[in-house]
C-alpha positions as CSV (number, residue, x, y, z in Angstrom):
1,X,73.3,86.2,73.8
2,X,73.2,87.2,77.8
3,X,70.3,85.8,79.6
4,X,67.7,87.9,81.1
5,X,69.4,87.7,84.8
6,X,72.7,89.3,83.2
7,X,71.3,92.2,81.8
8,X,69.5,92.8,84.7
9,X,73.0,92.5,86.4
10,X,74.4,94.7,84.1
11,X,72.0,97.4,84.0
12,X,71.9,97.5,88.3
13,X,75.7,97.4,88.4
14,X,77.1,99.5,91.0
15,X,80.8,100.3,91.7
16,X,81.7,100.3,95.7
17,X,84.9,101.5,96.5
18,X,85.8,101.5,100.2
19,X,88.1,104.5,101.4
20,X,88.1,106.3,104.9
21,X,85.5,108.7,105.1
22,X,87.6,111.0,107.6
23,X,90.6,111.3,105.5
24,X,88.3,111.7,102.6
25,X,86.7,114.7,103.9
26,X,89.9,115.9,105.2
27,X,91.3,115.8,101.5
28,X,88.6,117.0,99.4
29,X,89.1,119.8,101.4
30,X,92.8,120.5,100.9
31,X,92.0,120.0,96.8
32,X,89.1,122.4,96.8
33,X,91.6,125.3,98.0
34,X,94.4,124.0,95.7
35,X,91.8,124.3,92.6
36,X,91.3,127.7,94.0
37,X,94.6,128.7,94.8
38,X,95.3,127.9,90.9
39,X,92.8,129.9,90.0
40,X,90.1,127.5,89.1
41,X,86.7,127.5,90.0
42,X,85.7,124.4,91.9
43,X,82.4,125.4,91.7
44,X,81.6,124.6,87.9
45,X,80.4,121.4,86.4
46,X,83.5,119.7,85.4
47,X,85.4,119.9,89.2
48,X,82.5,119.7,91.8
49,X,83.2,116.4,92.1
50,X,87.1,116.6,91.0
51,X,88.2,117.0,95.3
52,X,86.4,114.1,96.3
53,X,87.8,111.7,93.6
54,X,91.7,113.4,94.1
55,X,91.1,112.3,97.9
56,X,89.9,108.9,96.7
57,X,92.6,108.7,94.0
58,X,95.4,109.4,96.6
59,X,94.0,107.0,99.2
60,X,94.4,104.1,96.5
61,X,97.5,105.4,95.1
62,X,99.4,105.2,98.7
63,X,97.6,102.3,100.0
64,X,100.8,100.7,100.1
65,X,101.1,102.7,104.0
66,X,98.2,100.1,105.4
67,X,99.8,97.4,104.2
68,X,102.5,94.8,105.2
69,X,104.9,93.6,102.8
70,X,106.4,90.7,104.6
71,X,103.1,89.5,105.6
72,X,102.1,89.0,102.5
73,X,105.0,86.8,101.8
74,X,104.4,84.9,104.7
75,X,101.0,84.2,104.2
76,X,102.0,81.9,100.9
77,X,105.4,80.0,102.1
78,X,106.3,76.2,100.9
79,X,109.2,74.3,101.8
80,X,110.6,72.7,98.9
81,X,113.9,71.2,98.0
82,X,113.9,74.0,94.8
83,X,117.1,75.7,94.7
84,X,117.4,77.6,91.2
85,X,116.7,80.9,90.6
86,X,112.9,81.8,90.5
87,X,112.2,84.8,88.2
88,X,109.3,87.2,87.8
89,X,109.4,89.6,84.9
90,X,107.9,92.7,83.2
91,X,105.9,93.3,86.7
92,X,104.2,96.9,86.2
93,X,104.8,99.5,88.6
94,X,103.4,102.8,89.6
95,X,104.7,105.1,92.1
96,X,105.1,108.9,92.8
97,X,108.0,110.6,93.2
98,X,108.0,112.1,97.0
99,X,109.6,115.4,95.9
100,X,106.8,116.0,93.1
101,X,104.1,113.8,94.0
102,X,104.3,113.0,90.2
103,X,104.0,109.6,88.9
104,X,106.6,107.4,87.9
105,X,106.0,104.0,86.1
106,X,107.6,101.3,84.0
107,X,108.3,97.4,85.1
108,X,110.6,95.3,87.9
109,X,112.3,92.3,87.2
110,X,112.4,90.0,90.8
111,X,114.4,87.1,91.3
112,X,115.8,84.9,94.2
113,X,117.3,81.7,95.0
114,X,115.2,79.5,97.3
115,X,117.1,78.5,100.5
116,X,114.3,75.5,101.5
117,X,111.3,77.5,100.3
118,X,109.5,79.4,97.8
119,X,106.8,81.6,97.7
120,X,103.3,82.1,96.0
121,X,104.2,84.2,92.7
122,X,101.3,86.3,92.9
123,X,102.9,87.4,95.9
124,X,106.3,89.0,94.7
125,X,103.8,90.8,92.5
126,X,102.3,92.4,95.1
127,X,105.3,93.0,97.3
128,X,106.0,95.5,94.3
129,X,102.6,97.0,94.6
130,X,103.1,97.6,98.6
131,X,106.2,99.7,98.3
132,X,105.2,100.7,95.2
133,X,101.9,102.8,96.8
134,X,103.8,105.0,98.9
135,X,105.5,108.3,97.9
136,X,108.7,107.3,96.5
137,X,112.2,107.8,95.1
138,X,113.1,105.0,92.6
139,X,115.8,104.1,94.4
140,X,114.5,103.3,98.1
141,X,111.9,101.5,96.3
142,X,114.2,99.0,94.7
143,X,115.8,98.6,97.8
144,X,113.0,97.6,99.8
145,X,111.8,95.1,97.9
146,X,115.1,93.3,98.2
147,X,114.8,93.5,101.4
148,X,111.7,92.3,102.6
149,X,112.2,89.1,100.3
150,X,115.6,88.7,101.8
151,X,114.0,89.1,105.1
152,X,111.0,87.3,104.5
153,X,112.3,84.4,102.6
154,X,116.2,83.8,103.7
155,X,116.8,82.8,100.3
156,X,120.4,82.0,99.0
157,X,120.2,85.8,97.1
158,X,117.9,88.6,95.5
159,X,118.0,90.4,92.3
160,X,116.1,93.6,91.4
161,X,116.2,95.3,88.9
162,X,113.4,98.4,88.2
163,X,113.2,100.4,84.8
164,X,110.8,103.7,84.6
165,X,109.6,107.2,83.0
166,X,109.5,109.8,85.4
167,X,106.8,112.3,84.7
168,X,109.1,114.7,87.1
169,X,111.6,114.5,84.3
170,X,109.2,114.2,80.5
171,X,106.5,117.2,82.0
172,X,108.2,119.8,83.6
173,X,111.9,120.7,84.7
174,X,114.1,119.1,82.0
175,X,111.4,117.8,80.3
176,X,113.3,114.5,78.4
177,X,110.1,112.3,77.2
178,X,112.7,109.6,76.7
179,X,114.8,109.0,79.3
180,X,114.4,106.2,81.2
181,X,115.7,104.9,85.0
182,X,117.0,101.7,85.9
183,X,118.0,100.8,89.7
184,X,119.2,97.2,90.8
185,X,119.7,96.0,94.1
186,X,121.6,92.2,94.9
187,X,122.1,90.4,98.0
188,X,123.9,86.9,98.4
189,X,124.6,84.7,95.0
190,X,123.6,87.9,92.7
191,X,126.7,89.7,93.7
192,X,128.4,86.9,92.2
193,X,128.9,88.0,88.3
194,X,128.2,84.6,87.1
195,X,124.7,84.8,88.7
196,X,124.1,88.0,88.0
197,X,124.5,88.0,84.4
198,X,122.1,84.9,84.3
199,X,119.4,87.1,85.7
200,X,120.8,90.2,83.3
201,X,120.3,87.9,80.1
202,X,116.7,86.2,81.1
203,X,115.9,90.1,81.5
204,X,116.6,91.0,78.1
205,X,115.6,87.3,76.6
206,X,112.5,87.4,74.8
207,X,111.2,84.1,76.0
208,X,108.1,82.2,74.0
């Protein structure tokens, strides 16, 4: 049963978002002339409001600009004598294609070798998020997160490897609901094939 103090809680609960209030404005005023230039109405019940959340929607959906990737990584660094791989799987991700400014989305697989330190693992995760937040083409995006962990870390190598649906490609223009992308990247002991394939298999282990 929830005390008294929760429910009261519960009942005052409030979301608070923080976005800019210029480039808030400044958006809900671009989508209130797209609704119109598609021939909707943005006067009616159901879209008064629709401008205002697009702006906020966009804001958090490229957040990834404001942010610094290698930062991040630097903020949680431990030297260690650890020198075998380090792998984080099945991270989500959600982008938008820069030539539709659709979404894309599906999961990255990040590994490296630690060259005298590690980092936080909560923290690869959101080096995916970072680049991830931007407009994006699959490709760059793999890219850049191998490089800022090279960068960032000096690790012995780095393995990436991103699979996603393109909503580009399943709702509109070709429109195949079941294809799916995969991108890699590898610096250092991943272009070795030995090393690779290690990080290959653990991808498509099912691990307990």
């Amino acid at each position: 049963m929830l005390d008294n103090n929760f429910e009261k809680e519960a009942i005052n609960y409030e979301r608070v978002d923080h976005f800019r209030e210029e480039q808030t404005t400044k958006l809900s005023a671009v989508y209130r002339e797209v609704l119109q230039d598609i021939g909707e109405n943005p006067e009616r019940e159901g879209l008064i409001k629709t401008p205002e959340r697009v702006a906020k929607a966009m804001q958090f959906m490229t957040q990834g600009y404001q942010m610094d990737a290698k930062a991040i990584l630097q903020s949680a660094i431990f030297h260690t004598d650890h020198s075998e791989m380090v792998f984080v799987k099945d991270i989500e991700v959600y982008s938008m294609c820069e030539h539709h400014m659709l979404p894309f989305f599906g999961r990255a697989y990040v590994a490296y070798i630690p060259k005298n330190q590690i980092v936080g693992l909560s923290k690869i995760a959101r080096v995916v998020d970072v680049f991830a937040r931007r407009l994006q083409v699959q490709e760059r995006l793999t890219c850049q997160i191998v490089d800022c962990l090279q960068e960032a870390l000096d690790p012995l190598g780095v393995a990436v490897v991103i699979e996603a649906r393109h909503l580009c490609m399943m709702m509109r223009g070709v429109q195949k609901q079941n294809s799916v992308t995969t991108t890699s990247a590898f610096t250092g002991e991943f272009e070795q094939a030995a090393t690779r394939n290690e990080f290959i298999n653990l991808i498509q282990a099912k691990l307990s």
